[in-house]
Structures are given as structure tokens and as C-alpha cells.
N, C-alpha and C positions, 0 to 999 in steps of 0.2 A: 587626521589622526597621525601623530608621532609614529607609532609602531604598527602600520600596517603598511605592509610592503617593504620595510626597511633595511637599503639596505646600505653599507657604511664599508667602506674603504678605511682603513689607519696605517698610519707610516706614512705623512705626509712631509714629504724633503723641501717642498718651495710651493712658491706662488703659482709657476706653470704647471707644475704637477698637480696642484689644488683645481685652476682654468680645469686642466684637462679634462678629470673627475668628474667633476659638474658639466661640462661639455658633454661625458659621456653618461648624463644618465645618475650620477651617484649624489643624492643629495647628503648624506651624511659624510663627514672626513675626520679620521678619528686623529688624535693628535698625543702618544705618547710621552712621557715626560713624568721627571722626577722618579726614574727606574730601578729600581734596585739590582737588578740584570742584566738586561739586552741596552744598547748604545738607542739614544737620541738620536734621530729621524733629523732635527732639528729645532733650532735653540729658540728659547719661549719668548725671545724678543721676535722672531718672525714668525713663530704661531700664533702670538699677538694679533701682529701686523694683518694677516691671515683672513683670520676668525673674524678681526673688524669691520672685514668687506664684505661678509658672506651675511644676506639676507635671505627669510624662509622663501622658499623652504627646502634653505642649505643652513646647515648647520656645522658648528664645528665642536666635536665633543674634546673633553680633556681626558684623557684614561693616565691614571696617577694610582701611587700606591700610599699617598699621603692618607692618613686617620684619624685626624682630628677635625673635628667639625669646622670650628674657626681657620683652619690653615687652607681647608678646603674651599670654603665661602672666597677667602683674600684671595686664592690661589687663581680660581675661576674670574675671579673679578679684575684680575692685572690680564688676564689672557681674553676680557671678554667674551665668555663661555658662557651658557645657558645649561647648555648639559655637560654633565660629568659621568664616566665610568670608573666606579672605585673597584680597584682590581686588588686590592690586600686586604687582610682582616682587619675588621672593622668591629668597636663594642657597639652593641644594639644602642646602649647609650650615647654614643657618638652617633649613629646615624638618626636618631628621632632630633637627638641637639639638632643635626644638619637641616633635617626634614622643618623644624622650628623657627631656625635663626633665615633659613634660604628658603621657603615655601615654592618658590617661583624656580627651584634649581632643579633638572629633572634628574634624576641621580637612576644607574643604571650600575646593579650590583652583579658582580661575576662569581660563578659556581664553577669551580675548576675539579673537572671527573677526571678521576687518576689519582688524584691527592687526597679526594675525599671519595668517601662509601656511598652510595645512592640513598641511603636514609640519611646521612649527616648533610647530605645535599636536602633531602627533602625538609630539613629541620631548617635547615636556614632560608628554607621558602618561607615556613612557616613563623621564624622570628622577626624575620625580616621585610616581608611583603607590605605590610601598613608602613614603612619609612623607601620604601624606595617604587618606583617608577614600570621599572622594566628589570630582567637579570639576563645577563649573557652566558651562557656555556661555554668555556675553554678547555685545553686539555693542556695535561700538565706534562713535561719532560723530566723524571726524575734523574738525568743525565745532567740534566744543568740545573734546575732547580727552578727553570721559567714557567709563567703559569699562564704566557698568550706570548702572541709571537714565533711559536716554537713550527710552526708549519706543518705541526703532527697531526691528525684525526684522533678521537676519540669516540667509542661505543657509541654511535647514533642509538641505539636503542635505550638507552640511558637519558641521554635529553629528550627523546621523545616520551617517555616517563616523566620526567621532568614538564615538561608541554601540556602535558594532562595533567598533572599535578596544580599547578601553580594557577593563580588567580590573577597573576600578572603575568603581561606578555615576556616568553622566553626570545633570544635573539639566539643565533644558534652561529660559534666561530671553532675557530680548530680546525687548520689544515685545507682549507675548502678554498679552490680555482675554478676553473670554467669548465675542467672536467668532470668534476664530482659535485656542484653545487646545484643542479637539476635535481637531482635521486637523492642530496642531503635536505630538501628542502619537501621532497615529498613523501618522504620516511620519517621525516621528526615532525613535520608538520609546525614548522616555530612560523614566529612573528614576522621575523628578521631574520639578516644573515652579516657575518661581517668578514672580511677577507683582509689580511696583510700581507705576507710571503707569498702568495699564492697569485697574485698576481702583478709579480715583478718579473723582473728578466734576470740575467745573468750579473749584471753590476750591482743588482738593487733595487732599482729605479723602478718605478710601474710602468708596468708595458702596455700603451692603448690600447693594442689589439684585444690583450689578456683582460682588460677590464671590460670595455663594452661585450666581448662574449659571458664575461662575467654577469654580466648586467641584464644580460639577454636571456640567458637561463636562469636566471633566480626568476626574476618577471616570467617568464612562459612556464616555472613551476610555482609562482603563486599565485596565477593566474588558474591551475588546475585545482590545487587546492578550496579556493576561496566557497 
């Protein structure tokens, strides 16, 4: 199963740091791009290159703010992607298109708490759920206007609402390192979990230590869970 246990690493800068990931445990690598915000990790001729080499059950997702069905399909298809995270709004229309033209694309929609009210969130469970896969919770920065990447936490009791709510599996990001992903995982009770900032070092880079501890407490609290 896709979303059990899953847990995904994004912000990936190269090939070693990809190795390293999946050395440590992380079968998902999330791969930003086409931003309207925060800077590219790196350029989609080597996210390409990447994502080509990675058989299940490593995967490499795309997380894009693009919204049109068809740019999405090409989009996925130059970078040889399977999964995609559409991280901007999206018309229902354009996600069933998606759901329609790409059947086989697993599309993984984000609910950004801060930005929206816990009922406009639960509404877009509700429009949304028959066209998409999975949803991720992010937390929004109204400081910059980022709606992932931003290293902030948001309201765990609000995704864990969200977790009960939904008919599809919630992935649970915002803010979460090797310090607080034990107790975020066993308070929201999500599918998944996904980390960016939170387990880099001081240049950027991902820190192995930060990620296998990472890897280590998500697993020993989804392991309590289950």
C-alpha cells in the first residue's frame, strides 16, 4: 500500500542526496518545482534524471503548483513521475480532467490550515476525494505567502480532525524534524508524514543523522498506532 507508513523526504538537491534518502529508510523523495515562492532545490532536467532510476518502492513525487490538467499529465511525463502533489488551487474540473486523461497518476492534493478554516478544509475533502489519491496538510506562512516549505507547524488538532474526517488517507507535513515527529504522528494519527526544512543542516543540505532519526520515530510511532 502506497500510504501506509509513508514517509517522504522533499527538497531534493542531487543524486547523492536522493542515494542517501533511500539508503536511509525514505522511500518517497518529494521533488519541488515550477514554484511560485520558495527557490528550486533543483532543475528538472536532474529531477528527471533522478526519478528514472528510482524503482518501487522508491518513488519520486512531483509537488507543482501547475493547474491544468493537461500541463500536469506533460509535466509528470518529461520528469517521469507517477505521483504528483498539487500544491495550488485546483477547479474540481480540472482535477476529474486529471483523474480521466492520467488514471494511473496518483495525485496527492494539499490542505493548507492557516489559509483556510477547518470547514473550507473539510469541503474540499468533500469535493475533492472521488479525483484524488491521498491529501497532505501543510501550514501556511502568511509572512511570505508559502503554503509548504515554510518549516512552521500548524494546529495538529486540526489535521487530526481532518484524519477522521476524510475517506482518504491524510499525509501530515508542516514543520516536523526528529524532534517532534514521534508525538505529531501519534496525535494526528495520519497515513503519512513528510519533512523538508526540518531535516537539513545549516547550509540546506539534508543531514543523515537528521533524517535516519527522522525515519526512526515516524516508524516507532507508526508502529504504536497501527
Amino acid at each position: 500500500m502506497l500510504f501506509n507508513k509513508f514517509i517522504q523526504i522533499a527538497g531534493i538537491s542531487g543524486k547523492s542526496e536522493a542515494d542517501m534518502l533511500i539508503n536511509s529508510g525514505i522511500n518517497y523523495l518529494g521533488f519541488p518545482l515550477r514554484l511560485p515562492v520558495n527557490k528550486e532545490d533543483i532543475s528538472e532536467n536532474e529531477a528527471a534524471e533522478i526519478i528514472k532510476y528510482l524503482n518501487p518502492p522508491n518513488y519520486g513525487i512531483v509537488i507543482t503548483y501547475l493547474n491544468i490538467a493537461e500541463e500536469i499529465v506533460s509535466f509528470c511525463s518529461e520528469l517521469n513521475a507517477s505521483m504528483v502533489q498539487l500544491h495550488g488551487n485546483i477547479e474540481i474540473a480540472e482535477l476529474k480532467k486529471l483523474k480521466s486523461i492520467a488514471p494511473n497518476l496518483v495525485i496527492i492534493k494539499s490542505l493548507i490550515v492557516g489559509k483556510y478554516t477547518l470547514e473550507e478544509l473539510k469541503s474540499s475533502i468533500d469535493e475533492q476525494s472521488e479525483f484524488v489519491d491521498a491529501f497532505i496538510t501543510d501550514t501556511f506562512n502568511p509572512e511570505s505567502g508559502a503554503t509548504g516549505a515554510t518549516g512552521l507547524t500548524h494546529d495538529w488538532q486540526i489535521s487530526k480532525i481532518l484524519v477522521e474526517y476524510s475517506s482518504k488517507p491524510i499525509i501530515l507535513a508542516g514543520g516536523l524534524n526528529p524532534e517532534n515527529v514521534f508525538d505529531a504522528i501519534i496525535k494526528v494519527k495520519p497515513a503519512g508524514v513528510d519533512s523538508h526544512t526540518g531535516v537539513e543542516n545549516e547550509s540546506g543540505a539534508k543531514d543523515e543523522l537528521k533524517v535516519q532519526k527522522f525515519y526512526v520515530e515516524a516508524i516507532r510511532a507508526f508502529e504504536q498506532i497501527k
